[in-house]
N, C-alpha and C positions, 0 to 999 in steps of 0.2 A: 310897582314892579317887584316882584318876589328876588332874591338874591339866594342861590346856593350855595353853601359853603363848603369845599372838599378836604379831606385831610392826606394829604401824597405821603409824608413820611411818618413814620413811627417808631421813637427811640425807643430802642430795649437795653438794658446793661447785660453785658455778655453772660455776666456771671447769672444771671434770672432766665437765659435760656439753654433748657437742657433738652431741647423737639427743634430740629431744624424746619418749622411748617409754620409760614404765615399766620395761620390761620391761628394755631396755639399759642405765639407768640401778641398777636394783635388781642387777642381775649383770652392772655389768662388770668384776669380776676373774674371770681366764680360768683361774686356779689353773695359772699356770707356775711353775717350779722358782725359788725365791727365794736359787739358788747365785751367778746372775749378777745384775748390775744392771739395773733396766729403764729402757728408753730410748724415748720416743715415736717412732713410725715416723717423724712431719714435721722430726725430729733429722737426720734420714739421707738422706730424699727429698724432691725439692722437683719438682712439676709439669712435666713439658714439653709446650708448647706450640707448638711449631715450625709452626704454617697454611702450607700450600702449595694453590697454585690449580692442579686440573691441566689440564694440555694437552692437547689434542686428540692429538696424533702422535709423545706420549712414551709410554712402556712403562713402566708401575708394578707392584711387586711390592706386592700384598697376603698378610697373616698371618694366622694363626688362632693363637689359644691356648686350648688343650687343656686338658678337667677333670681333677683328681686330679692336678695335679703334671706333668702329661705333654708338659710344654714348646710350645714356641713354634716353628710352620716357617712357612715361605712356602706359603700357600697356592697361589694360581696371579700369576700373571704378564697385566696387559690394555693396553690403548691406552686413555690417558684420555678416548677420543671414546667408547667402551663402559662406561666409569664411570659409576653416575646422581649419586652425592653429588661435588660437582666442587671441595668446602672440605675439606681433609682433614690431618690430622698428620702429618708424618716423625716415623721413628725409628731411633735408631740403635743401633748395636752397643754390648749391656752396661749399656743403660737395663734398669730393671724393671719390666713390662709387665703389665697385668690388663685385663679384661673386667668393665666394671662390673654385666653384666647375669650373668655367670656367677662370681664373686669367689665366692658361697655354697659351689660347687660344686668350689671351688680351683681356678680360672682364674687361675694366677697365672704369670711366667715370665720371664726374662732374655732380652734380644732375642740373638740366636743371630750370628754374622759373616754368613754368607749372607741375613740378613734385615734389615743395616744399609740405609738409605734406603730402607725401608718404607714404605706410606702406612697410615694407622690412622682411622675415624672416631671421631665422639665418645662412643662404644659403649666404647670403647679410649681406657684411660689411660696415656701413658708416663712413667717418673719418674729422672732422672737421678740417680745414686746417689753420694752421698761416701762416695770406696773409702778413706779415711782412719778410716771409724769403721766401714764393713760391707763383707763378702764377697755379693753379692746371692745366689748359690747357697744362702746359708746363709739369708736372710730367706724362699725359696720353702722351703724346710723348715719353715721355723716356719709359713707360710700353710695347709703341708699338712695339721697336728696339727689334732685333734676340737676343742681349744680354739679355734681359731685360726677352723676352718670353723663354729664356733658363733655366735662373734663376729660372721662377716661376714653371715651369716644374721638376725642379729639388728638391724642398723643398715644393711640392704637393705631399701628402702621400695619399695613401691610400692601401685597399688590395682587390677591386670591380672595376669595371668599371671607379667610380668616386674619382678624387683624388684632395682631398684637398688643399688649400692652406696653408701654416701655420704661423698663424698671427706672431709668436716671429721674424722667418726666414724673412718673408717681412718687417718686422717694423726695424730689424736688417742690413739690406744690404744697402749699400751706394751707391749713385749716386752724377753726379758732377751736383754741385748747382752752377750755376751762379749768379752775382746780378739778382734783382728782374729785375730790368731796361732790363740786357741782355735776361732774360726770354722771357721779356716781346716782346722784341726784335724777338728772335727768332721763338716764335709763331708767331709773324707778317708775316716774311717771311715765313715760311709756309703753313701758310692759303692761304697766294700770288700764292707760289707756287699750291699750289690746285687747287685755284681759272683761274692757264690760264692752268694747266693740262687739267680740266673741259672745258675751253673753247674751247680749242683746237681740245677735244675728239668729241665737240658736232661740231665742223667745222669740223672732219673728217667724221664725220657721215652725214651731211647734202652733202659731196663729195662724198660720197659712193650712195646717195640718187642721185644724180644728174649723176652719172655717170650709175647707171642705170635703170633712167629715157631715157638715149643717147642710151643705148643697143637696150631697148626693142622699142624704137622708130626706130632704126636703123633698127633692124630684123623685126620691124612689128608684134609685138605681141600684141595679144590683149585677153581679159576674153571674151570667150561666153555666153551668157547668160545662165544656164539651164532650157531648157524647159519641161524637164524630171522630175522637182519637181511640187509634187503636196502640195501645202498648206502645204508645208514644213515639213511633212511626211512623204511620199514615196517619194525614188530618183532612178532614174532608169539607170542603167548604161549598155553600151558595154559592153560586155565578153572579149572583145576584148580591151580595154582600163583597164582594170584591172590587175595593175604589181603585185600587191601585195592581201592575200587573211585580211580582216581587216575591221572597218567599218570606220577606222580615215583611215587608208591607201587608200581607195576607196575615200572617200570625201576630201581628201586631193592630191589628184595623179593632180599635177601642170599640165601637160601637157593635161589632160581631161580638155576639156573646152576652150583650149587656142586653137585662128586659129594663122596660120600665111604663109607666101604665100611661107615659105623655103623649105626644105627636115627636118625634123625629123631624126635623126637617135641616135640608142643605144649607148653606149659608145664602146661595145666589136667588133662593125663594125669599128671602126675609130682608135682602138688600141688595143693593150695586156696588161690585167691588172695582176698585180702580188702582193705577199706583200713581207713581210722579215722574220727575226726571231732574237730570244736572243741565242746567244754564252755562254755555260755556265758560270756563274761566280766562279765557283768554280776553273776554272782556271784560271790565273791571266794573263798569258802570251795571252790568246784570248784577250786580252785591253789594248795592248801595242803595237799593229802594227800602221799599215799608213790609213787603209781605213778608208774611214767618216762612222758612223756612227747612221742614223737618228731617233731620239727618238719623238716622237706625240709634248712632248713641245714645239721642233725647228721650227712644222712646223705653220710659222706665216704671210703666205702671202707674203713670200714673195724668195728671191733667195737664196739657200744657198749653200756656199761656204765653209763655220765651221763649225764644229760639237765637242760637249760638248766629247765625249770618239770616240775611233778609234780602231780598231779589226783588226788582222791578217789575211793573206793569209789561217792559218789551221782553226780559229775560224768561218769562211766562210766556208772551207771545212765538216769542224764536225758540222754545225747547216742548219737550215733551212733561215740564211742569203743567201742574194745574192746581187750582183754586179749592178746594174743598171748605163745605160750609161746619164751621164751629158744632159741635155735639161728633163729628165726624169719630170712626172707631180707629186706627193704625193698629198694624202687626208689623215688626219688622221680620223680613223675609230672610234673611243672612246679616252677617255681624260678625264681630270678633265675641270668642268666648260665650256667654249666656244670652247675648243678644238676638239671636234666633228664637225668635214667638213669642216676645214680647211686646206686650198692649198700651195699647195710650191713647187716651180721648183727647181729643182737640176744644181748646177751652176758647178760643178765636177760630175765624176763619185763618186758613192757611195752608200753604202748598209742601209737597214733598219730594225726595229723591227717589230713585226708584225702585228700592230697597223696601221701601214701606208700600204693605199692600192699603188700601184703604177702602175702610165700610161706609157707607156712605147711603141716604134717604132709606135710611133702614124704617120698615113698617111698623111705627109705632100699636099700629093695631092688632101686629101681629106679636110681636116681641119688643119688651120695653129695651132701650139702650143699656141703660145700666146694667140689665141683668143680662145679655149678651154680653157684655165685656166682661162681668164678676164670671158668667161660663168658662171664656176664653183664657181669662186666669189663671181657671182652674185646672183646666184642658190643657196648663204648660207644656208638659213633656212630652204629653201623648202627638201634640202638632210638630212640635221636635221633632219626633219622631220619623214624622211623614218627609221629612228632609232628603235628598237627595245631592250625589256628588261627593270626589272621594277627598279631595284636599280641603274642601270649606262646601260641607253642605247646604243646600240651599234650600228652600219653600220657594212657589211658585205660586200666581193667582189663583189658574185653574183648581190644584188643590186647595186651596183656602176657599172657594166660591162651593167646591164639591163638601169641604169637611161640615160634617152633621152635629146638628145641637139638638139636644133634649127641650123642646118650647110648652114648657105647662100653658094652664089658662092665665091670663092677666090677673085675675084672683089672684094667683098662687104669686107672681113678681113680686 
């Protein structure tokens, strides 16, 4: 017989709560590395407060700082006769700068040289820092870490949309301080690390560029000119070359315009497109079985074999999932960020949600696998494109069954 054990009380010493909320209180160690020492942030930063009144006929540089680490610029430049809040903060070069309404979101950031004698409202905290015990480059690393952004999520109050940060809560919570030296140390190597991430990315991207560049030379694709525009007013289009009804859709339709000496053909000639579906969650036991299955974020170009959760033989039965057999092609449909038109082969049988469109008994005799998905690849942006919807656009089967591929002979695959 199994035994649960519950915890009803939990001692906190008064002076270690500065958030009246359970929840900050029950959790706040953030589980950092207990290599270094920890040191309260208000050890290191102390408030600045600089009130300037502005002037009608002086020029202020206002800031922004950026979620996810992504630093502090000057926004624009006005005439304090164009300001409405006319009470505002200076700041200067190498304070450590936050947005108390974005802190959750890692609004965090070092004022930059070009952004000294800034004006900041009270939306905007600045914090003078003693370069004697911190590197601040190194404290926006530790703001950027899952613990860090839990943190301030956690001890952001508010009762609207917008939840504050609160300054006793942040100035009160401990991180491990290294010597300055190790700081210093370890922003080195991460910059490093950045700096061949970046180069790598931009080498992956100049292969992506050259690979096709080889396609469309391969297939013989080329841009028509059109002759149909007049003085770039009137464009005059086939009825017949019109997939979609739109005027980006019409002037955008990849395939209008391009010769090339192949077959042309739709997608839903050369296979069966299908999607998937969600297994409810309310029951647990559909997420405990053996089959894969496929969520939009897995799909990344590439084969897969894994999958993050796995569904039952009935979570199948009771939903709108299905089975798809291994060599299978996915496209996700919608996604956060790049994840719209993105491909992935299925290296196992296995089922998807229904975000992913799926190709499926694709006519090897007609078009090899492979070189359908290296098309689709390629045809990134262009299927993007065909997206629809104004908050989170989306791809649809229909379009993806109708969008057209260049299919040379098998010879040429």
């Amino acid at each position: 017989m199994s035994v649960n054990t519950f915890k009803y009380i939990h001692f906190a010493h008064y002076k270690d709560i500065p958030n009246w909320s359970v929840q900050y209180v029950v959790e706040e160690k953030l589980g950092f590395t207990k290599k270094y020492p920890m040191a309260k942030i208000g050890s290191f930063l102390s408030r600045s407060k600089e009130l300037v009144t502005l002037q009608d006929d002086i020029v202020y540089k206002r800031v922004s700082v950026s979620t996810i680490g992504k630093g502090i610029a000057v926004r624009d430049t006005k005439l304090g006769k164009d300001i409405g809040t006319k009470k505002q903060y200076l700041v200067k070069k190498g304070q450590f700068l936050l947005s108390k309404i974005d802190a959750r979101n890692g609004a965090f950031g070092v004022v930059p040289e070009e952004a000294d004698g800034a004006i900041i409202t009270g939306n905007f905290w600045a914090f003078d820092v003693d370069y004697n015990l911190l590197n601040p480059q190194y404290l926006v690393l530790v703001t950027q870490t899952k613990q860090f952004v839990g943190f301030a999520e956690k001890c952001s109050n508010g009762t609207t949309n917008r939840h504050y940060l609160q300054e006793v809560a942040f100035l009160q919570q401990s991180i491990p301080l290294p010597s300055l030296e190790e700081q210093i140390q370890i922003v080195r190597e991460y910059n490093s690390q950045i700096c061949q991430y970046k180069s790598l990315e931009n080498r992956n991207k100049a292969l992506k560029d050259e690979i096709n560049t080889f396609m469309k030379n391969e297939l013989r694709i080329s841009k028509k000119e059109n002759s149909n525009n007049i003085s770039g007013l009137l464009n005059f289009v086939h009825y017949s070359k019109v997939r979609e009804w739109g005027c980006s859709f019409i002037r955008n339709n990849s395939n209008h315009g391009v010769e090339t000496p192949f077959n042309v053909l739709k997608i839903k000639a050369i296979c069966s497109v299908g999607s998937g579906g969600t297994p409810s969650r309310t029951n647990a036991s559909y997420y405990k079985g053996t089959y894969p299955w496929v969520k939009t974020g897995e799909v990344l170009n590439d084969v897969i074999f894994e999958t993050e959760e796995k569904i039952s033989l009935e979570a199948i039965e009771r939903s709108s999932a299905k089975l798809y057999p291994k060599g299978s092609l996915l496209m996700a449909m919608y996604g956060q960020g790049d994840t719209r038109g993105r491909t992935a082969k299925l290296g196992v049988d296995a089922t998807t949600n229904q975000a992913c469109a799926v190709l499926f008994n694709i006519k090897n005799n007609v078009v090899l696998t492979d070189y359908l998905w290296f098309y689709l690849q390629m045809q990134y942006d262009d299927i993007r494109a065909l997206a629809s919807g104004n908050n989170q656009p989306n791809l649809n089967i229909e379009k993806i069954k109708n969008y057209e591929v260049v299919v040379p002979p098998l010879s040429v695959h």
